[in-house]
N, C-alpha and C positions, 0 to 999 in steps of 0.2 A: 958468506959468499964473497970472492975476491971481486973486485971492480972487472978484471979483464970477464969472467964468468958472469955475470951480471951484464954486461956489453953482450957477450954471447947468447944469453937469453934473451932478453930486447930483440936481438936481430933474428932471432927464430920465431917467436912470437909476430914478428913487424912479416914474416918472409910467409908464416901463416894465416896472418890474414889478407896479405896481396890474395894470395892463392884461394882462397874464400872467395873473397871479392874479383877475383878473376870468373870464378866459377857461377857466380850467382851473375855477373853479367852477360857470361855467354849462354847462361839458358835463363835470362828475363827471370830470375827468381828473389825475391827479396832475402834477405839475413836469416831469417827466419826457415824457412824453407830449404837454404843451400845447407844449416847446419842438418835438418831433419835428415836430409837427404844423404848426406854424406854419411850422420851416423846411422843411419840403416843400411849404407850399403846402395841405394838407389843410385847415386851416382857413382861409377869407377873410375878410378886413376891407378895409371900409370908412367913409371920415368921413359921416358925413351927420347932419342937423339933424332935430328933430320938428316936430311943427304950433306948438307951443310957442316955437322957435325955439332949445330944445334941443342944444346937441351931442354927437353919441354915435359910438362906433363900431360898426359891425351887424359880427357875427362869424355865417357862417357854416359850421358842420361839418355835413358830411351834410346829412341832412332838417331838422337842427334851425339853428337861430337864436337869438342874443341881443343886445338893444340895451346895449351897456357906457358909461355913464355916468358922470363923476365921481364916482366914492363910490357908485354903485347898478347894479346889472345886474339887467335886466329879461327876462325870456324871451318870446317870439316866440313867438304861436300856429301852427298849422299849418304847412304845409311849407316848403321853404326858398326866400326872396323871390332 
């Protein structure tokens, strides 16, 4: 593996567990639980953009929602979009 491709892995790995760890804080789940979840499917994501033009992933568990953003996760009012 070349160094620049190896940099590139790092920063996917590093950009996959923000995202983890975005997700397990917006639904209070510990590590353990956010993997379960995700690899069954319990929780969903999607990419989408805000009015801002934004990019976010919308995670849905259950009733609840969260917009995961670069560096900020935003919680979703009422029920799940």
């Amino acid at each position: 593996m070349t160094d620049e491709s190896e940099t590139n892995q790092r920063e996917m790995f590093d950009e996959i567990a923000a995202l983890m760890g975005g997700i397990a804080k917006a639904f209070d789940l510990d590590e353990s639980q956010t993997i379960t979840a995700v690899e069954k499917g319990t929780i969903e994501m999607k990419f989408e953009t805000d009015a801002n033009g934004n990019p976010f992933v919308l995670a849905t568990y259950g009733e609840k929602s969260a917009r995961l953003y670069a560096g900020a996760v935003k919680q979703e009012a009422g029920a799940k979009h």
